[in-house]
C-alpha positions as CSV (number, residue, x, y, z in Angstrom):
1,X,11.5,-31.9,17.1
2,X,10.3,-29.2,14.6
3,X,8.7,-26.1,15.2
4,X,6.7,-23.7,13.7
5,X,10.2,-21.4,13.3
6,X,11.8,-23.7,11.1
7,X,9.0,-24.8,8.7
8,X,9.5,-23.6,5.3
9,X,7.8,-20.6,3.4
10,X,4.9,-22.2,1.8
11,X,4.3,-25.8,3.4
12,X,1.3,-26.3,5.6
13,X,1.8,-28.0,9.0
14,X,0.2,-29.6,12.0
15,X,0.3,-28.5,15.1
16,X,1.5,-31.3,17.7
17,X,2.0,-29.2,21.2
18,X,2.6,-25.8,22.8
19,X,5.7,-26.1,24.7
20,X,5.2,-22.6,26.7
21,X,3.5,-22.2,30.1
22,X,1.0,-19.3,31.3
23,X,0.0,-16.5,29.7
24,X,2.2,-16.8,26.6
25,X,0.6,-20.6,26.1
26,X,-2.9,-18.6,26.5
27,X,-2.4,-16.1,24.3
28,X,-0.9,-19.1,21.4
29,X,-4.3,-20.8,22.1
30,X,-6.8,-17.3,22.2
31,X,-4.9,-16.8,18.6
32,X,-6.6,-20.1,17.0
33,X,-3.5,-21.7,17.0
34,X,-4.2,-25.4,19.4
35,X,-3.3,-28.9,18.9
36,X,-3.7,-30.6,16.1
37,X,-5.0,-27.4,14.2
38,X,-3.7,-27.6,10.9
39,X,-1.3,-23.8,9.6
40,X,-0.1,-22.9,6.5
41,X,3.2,-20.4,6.8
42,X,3.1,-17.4,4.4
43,X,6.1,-15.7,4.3
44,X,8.7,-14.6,6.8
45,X,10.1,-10.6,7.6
46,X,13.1,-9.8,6.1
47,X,14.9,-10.5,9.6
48,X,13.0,-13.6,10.3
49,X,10.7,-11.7,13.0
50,X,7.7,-12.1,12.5
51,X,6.5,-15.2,10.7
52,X,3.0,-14.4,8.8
53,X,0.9,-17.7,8.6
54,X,-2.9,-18.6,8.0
55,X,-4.5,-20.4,10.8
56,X,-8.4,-21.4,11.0
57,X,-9.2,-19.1,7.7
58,X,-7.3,-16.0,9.1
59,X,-3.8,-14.6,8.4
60,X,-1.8,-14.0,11.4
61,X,1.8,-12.5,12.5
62,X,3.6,-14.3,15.3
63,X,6.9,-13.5,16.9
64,X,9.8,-16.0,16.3
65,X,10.2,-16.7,19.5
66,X,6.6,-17.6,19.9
67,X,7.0,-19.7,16.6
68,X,9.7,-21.9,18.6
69,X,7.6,-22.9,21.0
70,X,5.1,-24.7,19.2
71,X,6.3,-27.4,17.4
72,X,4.7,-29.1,14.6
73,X,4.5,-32.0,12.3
């Protein structure tokens, strides 16, 4: 299983499922980012946190541990 943490700095993905439950899963979704939605990753911080990627036309920061939770293809 790969997730959105450990794709590589320029590759473009597709999203296969959100792993998380409640509102973290909710906020994931209200961000764009749903199944089979396809996200390109644009660079990472420094410290790995957070992970800048495009999804759906926009550019967006998510938090590593929100990155591990979707997992990808």
């Amino acid at each position: 299983m790969s997730t959105l943490k450990d794709v590589k700095i320029g590759s473009t993905v597709t999203v296969k499922k959100i792993a998380g439950e409640g509102p973290v899963k909710r906020r994931i979704m209200d961000m764009g980012i749903t199944k089979g939605v396809q996200v390109y990753v644009r660079k990472v911080a420094p410290l790995g946190d957070p992970v800048e990627v495009t999804v759906r036309g926009y550019e967006l920061s998510i938090r590593k541990a929100d990155a591990e939770i979707i997992e990808v293809e």
